[in-house]
C-alpha distance (Angstrom), angle and dihedral (degrees) to the residues before:
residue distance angle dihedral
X1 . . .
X2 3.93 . .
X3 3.63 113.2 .
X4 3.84 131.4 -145.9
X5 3.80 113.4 -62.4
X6 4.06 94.5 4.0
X7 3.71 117.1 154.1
X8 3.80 106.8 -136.3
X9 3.60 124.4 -163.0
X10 3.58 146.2 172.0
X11 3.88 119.1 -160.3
X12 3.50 116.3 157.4
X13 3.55 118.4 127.6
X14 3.78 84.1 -26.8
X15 3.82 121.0 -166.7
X16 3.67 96.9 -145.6
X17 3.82 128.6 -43.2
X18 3.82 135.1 -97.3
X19 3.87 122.6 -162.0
X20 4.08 115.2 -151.8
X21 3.71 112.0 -168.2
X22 4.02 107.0 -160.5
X23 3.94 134.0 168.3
X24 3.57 121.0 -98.1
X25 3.82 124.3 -76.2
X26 3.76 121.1 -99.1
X27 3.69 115.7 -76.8
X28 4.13 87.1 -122.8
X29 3.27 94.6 54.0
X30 3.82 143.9 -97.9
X31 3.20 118.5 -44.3
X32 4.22 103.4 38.2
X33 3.45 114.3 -148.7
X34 3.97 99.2 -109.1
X35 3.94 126.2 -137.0
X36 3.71 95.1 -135.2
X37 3.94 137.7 30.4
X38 3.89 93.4 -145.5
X39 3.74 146.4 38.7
X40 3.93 130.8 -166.3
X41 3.68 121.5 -84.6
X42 3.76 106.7 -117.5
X43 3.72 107.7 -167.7
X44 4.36 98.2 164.9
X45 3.59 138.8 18.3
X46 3.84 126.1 -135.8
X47 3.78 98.6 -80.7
X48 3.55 94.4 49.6
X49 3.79 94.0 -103.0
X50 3.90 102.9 137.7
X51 3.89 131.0 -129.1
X52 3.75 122.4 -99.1
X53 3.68 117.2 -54.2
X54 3.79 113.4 -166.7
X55 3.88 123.0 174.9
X56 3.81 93.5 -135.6
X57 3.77 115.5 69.3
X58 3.50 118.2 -119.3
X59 3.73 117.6 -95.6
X60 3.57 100.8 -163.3
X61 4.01 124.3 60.5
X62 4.02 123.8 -101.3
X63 3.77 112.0 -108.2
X64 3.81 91.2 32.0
X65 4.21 118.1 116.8
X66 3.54 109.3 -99.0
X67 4.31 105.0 151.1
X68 3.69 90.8 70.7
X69 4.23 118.7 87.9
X70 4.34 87.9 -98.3
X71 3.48 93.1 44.4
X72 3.97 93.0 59.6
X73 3.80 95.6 -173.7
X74 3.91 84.5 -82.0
X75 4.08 76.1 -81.2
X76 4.34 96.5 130.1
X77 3.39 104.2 87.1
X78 3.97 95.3 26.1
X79 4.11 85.2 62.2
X80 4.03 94.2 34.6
X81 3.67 87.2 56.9
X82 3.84 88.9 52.1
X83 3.73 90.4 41.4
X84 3.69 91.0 -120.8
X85 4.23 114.8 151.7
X86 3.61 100.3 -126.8
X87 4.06 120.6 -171.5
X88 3.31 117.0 -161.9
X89 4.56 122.9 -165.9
X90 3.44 142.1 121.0
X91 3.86 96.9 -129.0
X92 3.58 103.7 108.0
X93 4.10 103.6 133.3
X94 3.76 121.2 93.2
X95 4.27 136.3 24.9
X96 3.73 84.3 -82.5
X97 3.47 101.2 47.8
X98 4.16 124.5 125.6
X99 3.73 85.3 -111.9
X100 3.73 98.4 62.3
X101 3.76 93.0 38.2
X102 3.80 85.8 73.4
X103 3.94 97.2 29.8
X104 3.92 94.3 100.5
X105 4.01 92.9 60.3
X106 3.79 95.0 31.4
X107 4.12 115.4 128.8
X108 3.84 92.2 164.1
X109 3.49 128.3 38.3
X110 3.86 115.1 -169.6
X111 4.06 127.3 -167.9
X112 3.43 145.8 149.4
X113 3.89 132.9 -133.6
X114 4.04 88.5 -121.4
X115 3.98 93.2 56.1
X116 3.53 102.6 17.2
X117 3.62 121.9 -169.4
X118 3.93 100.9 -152.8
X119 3.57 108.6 -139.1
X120 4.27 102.1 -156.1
X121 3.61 131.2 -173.3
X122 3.75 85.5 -92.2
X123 4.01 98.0 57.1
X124 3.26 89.7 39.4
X125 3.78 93.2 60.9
X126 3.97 90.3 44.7
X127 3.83 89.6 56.4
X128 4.12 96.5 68.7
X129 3.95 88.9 159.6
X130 4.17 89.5 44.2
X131 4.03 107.1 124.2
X132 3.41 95.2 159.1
X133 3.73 150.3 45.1
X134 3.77 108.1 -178.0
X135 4.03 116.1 -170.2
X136 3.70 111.2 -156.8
X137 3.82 98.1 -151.9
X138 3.80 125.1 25.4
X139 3.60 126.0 -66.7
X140 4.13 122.6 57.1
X141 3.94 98.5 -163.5
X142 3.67 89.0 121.4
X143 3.79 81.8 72.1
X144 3.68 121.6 85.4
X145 3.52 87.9 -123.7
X146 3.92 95.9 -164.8
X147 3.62 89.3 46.5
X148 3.62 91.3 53.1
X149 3.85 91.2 55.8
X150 3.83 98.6 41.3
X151 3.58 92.3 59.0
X152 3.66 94.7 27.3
X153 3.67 112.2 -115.1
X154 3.65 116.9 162.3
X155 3.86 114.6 -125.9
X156 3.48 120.2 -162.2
X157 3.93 135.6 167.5
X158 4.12 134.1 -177.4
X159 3.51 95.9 -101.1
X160 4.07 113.9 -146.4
X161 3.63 91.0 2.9
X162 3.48 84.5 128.5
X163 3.32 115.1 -1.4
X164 4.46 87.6 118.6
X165 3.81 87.2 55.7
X166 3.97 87.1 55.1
X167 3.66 88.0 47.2
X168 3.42 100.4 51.3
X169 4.03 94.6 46.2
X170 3.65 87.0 56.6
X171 3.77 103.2 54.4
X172 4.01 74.5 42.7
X173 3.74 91.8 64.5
X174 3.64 102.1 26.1
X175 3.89 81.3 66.6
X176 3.27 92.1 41.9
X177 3.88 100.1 57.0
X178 4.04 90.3 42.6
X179 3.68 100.2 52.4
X180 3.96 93.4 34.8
X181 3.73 93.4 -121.5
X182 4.29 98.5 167.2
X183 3.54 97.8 53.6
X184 3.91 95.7 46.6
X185 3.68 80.2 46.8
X186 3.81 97.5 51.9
X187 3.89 85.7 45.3
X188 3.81 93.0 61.0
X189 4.59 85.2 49.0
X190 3.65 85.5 52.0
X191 3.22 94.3 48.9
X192 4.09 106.3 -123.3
X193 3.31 129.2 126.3
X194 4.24 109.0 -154.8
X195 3.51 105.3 140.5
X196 3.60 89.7 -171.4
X197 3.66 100.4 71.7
X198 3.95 89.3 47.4
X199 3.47 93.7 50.7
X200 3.56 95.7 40.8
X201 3.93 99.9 80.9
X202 3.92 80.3 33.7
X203 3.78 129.3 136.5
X204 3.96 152.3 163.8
X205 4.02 115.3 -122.7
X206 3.83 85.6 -153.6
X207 3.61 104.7 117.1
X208 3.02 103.9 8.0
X209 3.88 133.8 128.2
X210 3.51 118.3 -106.5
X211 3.73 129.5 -175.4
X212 3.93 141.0 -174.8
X213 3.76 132.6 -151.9
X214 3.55 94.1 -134.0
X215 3.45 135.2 -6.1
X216 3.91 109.2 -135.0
X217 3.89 127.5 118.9
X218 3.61 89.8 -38.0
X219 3.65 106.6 28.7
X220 3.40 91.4 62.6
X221 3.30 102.4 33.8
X222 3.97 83.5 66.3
X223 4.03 87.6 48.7
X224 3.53 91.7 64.4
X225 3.09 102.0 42.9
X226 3.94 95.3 49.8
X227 4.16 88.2 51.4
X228 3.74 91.0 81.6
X229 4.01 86.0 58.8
X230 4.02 88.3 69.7
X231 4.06 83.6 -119.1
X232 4.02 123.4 155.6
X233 3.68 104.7 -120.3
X234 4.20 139.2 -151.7
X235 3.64 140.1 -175.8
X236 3.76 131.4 -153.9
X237 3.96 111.7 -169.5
X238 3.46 140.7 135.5
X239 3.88 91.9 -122.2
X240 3.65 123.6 44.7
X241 3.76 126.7 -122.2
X242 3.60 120.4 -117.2
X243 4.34 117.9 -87.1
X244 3.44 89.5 -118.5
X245 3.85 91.7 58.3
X246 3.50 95.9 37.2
X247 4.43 88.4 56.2
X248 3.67 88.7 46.0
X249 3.89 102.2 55.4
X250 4.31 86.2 25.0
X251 3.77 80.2 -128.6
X252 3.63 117.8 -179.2
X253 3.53 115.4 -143.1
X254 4.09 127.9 -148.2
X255 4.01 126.1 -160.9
X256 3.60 88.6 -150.8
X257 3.59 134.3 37.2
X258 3.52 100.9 -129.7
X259 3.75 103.3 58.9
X260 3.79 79.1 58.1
X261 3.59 102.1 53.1
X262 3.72 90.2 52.0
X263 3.92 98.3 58.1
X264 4.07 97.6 39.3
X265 4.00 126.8 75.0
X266 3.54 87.4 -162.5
X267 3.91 124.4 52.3
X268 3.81 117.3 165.0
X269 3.80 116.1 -173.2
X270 3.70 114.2 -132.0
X271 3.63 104.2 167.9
X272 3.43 144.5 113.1
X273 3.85 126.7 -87.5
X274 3.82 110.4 -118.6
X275 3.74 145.6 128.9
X276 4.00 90.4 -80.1
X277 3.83 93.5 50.5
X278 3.55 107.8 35.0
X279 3.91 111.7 117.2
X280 3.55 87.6 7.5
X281 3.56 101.4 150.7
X282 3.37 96.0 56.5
X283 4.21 126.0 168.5
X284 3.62 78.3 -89.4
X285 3.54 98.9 56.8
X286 3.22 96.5 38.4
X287 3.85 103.9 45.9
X288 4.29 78.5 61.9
X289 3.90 90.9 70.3
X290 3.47 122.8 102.2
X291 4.32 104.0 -94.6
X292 3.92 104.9 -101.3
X293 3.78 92.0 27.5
X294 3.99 112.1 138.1
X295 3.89 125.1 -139.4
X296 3.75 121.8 -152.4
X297 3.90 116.1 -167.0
X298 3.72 121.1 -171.1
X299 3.35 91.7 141.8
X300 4.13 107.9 81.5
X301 3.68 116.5 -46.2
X302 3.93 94.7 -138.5
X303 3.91 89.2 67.3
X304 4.07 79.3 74.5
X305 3.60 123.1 59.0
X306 3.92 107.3 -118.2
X307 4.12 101.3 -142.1
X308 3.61 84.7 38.8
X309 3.77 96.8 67.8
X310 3.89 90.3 31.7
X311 4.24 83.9 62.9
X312 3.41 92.8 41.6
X313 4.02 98.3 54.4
X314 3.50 83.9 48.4
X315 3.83 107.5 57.4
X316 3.82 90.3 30.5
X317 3.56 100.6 -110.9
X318 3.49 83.2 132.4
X319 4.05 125.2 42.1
X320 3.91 92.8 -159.4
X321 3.72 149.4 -6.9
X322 3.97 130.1 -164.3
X323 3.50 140.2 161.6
X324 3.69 139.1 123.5
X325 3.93 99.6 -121.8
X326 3.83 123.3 92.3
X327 3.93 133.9 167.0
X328 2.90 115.9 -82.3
X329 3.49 108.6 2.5
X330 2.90 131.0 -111.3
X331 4.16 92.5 50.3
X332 3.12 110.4 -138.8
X333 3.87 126.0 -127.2
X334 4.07 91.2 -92.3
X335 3.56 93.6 49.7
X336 4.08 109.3 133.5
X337 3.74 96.7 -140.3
X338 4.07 89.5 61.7
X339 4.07 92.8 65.1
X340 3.92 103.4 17.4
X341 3.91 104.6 121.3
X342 3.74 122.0 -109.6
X343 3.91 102.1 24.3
X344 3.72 134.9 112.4
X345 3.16 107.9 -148.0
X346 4.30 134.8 176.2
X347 3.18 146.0 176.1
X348 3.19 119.9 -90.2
X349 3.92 97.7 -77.6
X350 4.24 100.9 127.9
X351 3.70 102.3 103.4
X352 4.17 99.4 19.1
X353 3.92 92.1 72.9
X354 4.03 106.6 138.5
X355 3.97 89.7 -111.2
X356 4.03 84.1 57.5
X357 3.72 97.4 38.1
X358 4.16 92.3 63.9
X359 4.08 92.8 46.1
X360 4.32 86.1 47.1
X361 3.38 88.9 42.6
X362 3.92 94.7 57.6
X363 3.52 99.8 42.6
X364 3.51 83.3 53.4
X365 3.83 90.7 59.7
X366 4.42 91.0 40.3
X367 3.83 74.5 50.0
X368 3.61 94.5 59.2
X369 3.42 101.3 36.9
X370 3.34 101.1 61.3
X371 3.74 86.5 46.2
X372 3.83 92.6 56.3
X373 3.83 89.1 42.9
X374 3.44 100.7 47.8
X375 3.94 86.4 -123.2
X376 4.15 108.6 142.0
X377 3.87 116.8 -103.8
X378 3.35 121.1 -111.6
X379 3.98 112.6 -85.5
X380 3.50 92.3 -124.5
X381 4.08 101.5 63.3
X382 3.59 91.4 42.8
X383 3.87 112.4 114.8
X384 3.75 100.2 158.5
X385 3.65 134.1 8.7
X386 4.04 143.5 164.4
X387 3.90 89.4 -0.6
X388 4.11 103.2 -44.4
X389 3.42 139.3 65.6
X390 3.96 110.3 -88.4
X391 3.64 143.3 178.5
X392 3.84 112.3 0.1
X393 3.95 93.9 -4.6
X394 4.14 85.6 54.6
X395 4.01 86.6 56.0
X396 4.26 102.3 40.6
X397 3.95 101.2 25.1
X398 3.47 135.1 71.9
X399 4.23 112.4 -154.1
X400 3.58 105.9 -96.2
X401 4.05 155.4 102.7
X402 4.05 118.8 -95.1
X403 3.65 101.0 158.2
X404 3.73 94.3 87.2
X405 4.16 103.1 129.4
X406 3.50 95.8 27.4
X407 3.98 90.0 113.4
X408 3.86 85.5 81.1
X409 3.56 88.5 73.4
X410 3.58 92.8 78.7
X411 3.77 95.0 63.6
X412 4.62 88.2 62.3
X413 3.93 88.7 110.2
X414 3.74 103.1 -22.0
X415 3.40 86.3 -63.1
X416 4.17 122.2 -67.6
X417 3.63 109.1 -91.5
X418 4.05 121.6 -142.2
């Protein structure tokens, strides 16, 4: 079988060549043992939109890990079949990475948000046969969007694939910041048993304000989900939810993100990365929050300045920070966020759960087919098309370039070699 970090390639007589950038295998080896034999059959999501339908049945079974390098997406045999070259690693930093190798041949590009390869101006302009950069997951800032559209490189993601699985790690962390769940955890490893240092930073969510950066798929996906909690709730977005929404959660909505910030103790970002949200919580911003407030960011962790949260954490103008997004990813060892007190901080794991990974990994394949068939792509997981942003990309992007910095991703390690 594969091992960890293996290049894997099929070239024979290819028909054209797709590149699929994944994270690393498991450190105990391909296949895991797995916790549970099934998962849930998810056939819609909440706005009726339904899951990925490919043609082709899946040849892999749900629940298993597919978005690491062995896993492949479940894509081999799809592309054999098709007689498509397909190269599969999880070297994508640096001029003399795997990735670019294969850049000057490329027709498809495929990433994910947890592993991203960022596809810059530069790539973009070494990949003269690229058509396509495919994100498996939601969220294509890796992608020099403008770069994309000047040379005409379609960008599509899965939309809502899984936005719940974001959701539900939030409320996961808000609670975990606010009632100070990883230190009372660490003091169990360690062995001690002082219940007044874990309750010491320790508090009830009940009552309190909480507020989302956006309120899209995700956004309010979390707002629901955090009614039940008898919390007072707010909004920040550029378009307004419906009435009838807004009665049902007794959401309060702001015009401008500030007067939010200042009323909540809770604000969790669930907006998109682009030109008009990139460093967005700023020392400015965030010196506008109530002291003690907590921030939780699963969003993209450029939309908050890095030093600025460090600071913050560290005077206690903020009580807490988590998330599971960084920039650029992976963080290296230095990063602030991995030592900065008071945070709860992941990889980037939110959306990649295996329940996630099988509905990603077949609207990657519906993705493809209709590529390979010349059959149009759903609406929805279009981000960028025919030289502009279209479909769902024309409604949460603005036209622009946010992967400047991610070069220093090739210095995590030296750079993982496949």
């Amino acid at each position: 079988p594969p091992t960890r970090n293996l290049c894997l390639s099929m070239a024979s007589k290819a028909h054209g060549k797709v590149v699929c950038v994944l994270y690393e295998d498991p450190l105990v080896g391909y296949p895991p043992d797995y916790a549970r034999d099934t998962i849930p059959e998810i056939a819609s999501y909440p706005d009726g939109q339904t899951a990925p339908t490919p043609v082709s049945p899946a040849d892999f079974k749900p629940g298993t890990l597919l978005g690491c390098v062995s896993g492949e997406l479940g894509l081999r045999k799809f592309l054999q079949d098709r007689g498509v070259e397909f190269v599969v690693t999880c070297d994508k930093d640096g001029p003399d990475s795997e990735l670019e190798k294969h850049l000057a041949d490329a027709e498809v590009v495929i990433s994910q948000p947890f592993w991203p390869a960022y596809m810059t101006a530069e790539r973009i302009a070494k990949a003269p046969k690229l058509k396509m950069c495919l994100t498996a997951g939601i969220g294509s800032d890796h992608v020099d969007l403008e770069a994309a559209c000047k040379n005409k490189v379609t960008v599509a993601e899965v939309t809502f694939c899984n936005s719940i699985s974001v959701a539900e790690h939030v409320v996961m962390m808000i609670l975990s910041l606010v009632r100070n769940y990883i230190p009372s955890y660490r003091q169990v490893v360690a062995g001690g048993w002082n219940i007044a240092d874990c309750v010491s930073r320790s508090y009830d969510v009940e009552g309190m304000h909480v507020g989302t950066v956006a309120a899209g798929r995700i956004g309010l996906a979390v707002l629901r989900r955090l009614k039940p909690f008898d919390v007072r709730l707010h909004y920040f977005d550029r378009r307004r939810l419906p009435e009838d929404v807004e009665k049902e959660l007794s959401l309060t909505y702001h015009s401008d993100i500030e007067s939010m910030v200042k009323v909540c103790d809770v604000v969790t970002i669930n907006c998109p990365l682009h030109p008009g949200t990139e460093h967005l919580f700023n020392r400015e911003l965030i010196y506008k929050m109530k002291r003690g407030a907590y921030i939780v960011n699963t969003a993209r962790g450029k939309i908050c300045d890095r030093d600025a949260i460090a600071k913050a954490l560290e005077d206690g103008q903020l009580a807490g920070y988590a998330g599971d997004v960084w920039f650029p990813q992976p963080a290296l060892e230095s990063h602030p966020w991995r030592t900065m007190p008071h945070h709860a901080m992941t990889p980037h794991i939110s959306g990649t759960s295996l329940s996630a990974q099988f509905r990603y990994a077949q609207g990657v394949r519906e993705i493809l087919e209709c590529f390979y068939e010349g059959r149009p792509i759903r609406d929805e997981y279009i981000i960028a098309q025919d030289g502009r942003l279209a479909g769902t990309g024309a409604a949460s992007y603005d036209q622009g370039n946010t992967t400047g910095g991610s070069a220093e991703a090739a210095d995590f390690r030296g750079g993982a070699k496949a």
